[in-house]
C-alpha positions, -999 to +999 in steps of 0.1 A: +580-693-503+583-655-518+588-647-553+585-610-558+588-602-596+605-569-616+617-559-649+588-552-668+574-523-685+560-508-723+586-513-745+591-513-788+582-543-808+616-559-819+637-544-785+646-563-755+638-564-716+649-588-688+627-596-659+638-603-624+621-625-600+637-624-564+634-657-543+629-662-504+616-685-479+630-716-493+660-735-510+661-719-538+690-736-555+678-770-553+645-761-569+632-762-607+618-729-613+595-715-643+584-685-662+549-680-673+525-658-684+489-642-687+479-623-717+446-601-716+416-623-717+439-654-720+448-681-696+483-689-679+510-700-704+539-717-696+570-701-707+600-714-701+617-736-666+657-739-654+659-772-636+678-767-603+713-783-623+707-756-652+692-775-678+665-752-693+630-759-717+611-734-736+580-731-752+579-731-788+563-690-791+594-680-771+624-705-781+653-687-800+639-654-785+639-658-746+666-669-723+660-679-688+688-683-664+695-682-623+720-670-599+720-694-567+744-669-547+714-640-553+685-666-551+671-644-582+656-660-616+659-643-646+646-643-682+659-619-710+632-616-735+648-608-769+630-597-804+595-590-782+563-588-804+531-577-794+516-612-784+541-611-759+526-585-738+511-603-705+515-605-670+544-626-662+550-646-633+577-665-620+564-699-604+571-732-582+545-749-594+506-743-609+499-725-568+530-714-562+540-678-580+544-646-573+524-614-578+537-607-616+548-578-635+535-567-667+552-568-701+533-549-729+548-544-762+536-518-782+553-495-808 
């Protein structure tokens, strides 16, 4: 399995960003599949999973605020991060499971 991660960047406390995380090497649509996250010094968070029928779960720092979704047809996993504060900046990482995820892309937000 490849996941190969995009989207992030510096952006505004309060403003938005959606990451990307593109999908190969396996089935993607009949797969669960998570967001989570790193923040400096910090150990992996989980942030949020889509269950391979749609239904999605969040944790409680990010629900109201962050959105995750798929597209089967792309094999792509999203997540639009809305109102973003700065203990939201980390290294996020879309994953299979606690050994499977990809390389990351950072997310720092900083007025």
């Amino acid at each position: 399995a490849q996941l190969v991660e995009s989207g992030g960047g510096l952006v505004q406390p309060g403003r938005s960003l959606r990451l990307s995380c593109a999908a190969s090497g396996f089935t993607f649509s009949i797969r669960g599949i998570s967001w989570v996250r790193q923040a400096p010094g910090k150990g992996l968070e989980w942030v949020a999973t889509i269950s391979s029928v749609g239904t999605t779960t969040y944790a409680a720092s990010v629900k109201g605020r962050f959105a995750i979704s798929r597209d089967n047809a792309k094999n792509t996993l999203y997540l639009q991060m809305n109102s973003l504060k700065a203990e939201d900046t980390a290294v996020y990482y879309c994953a299979l499971s606690a050994t499977e995820r990809g390389q990351g892309t950072q997310v720092t937000v900083s007025s």
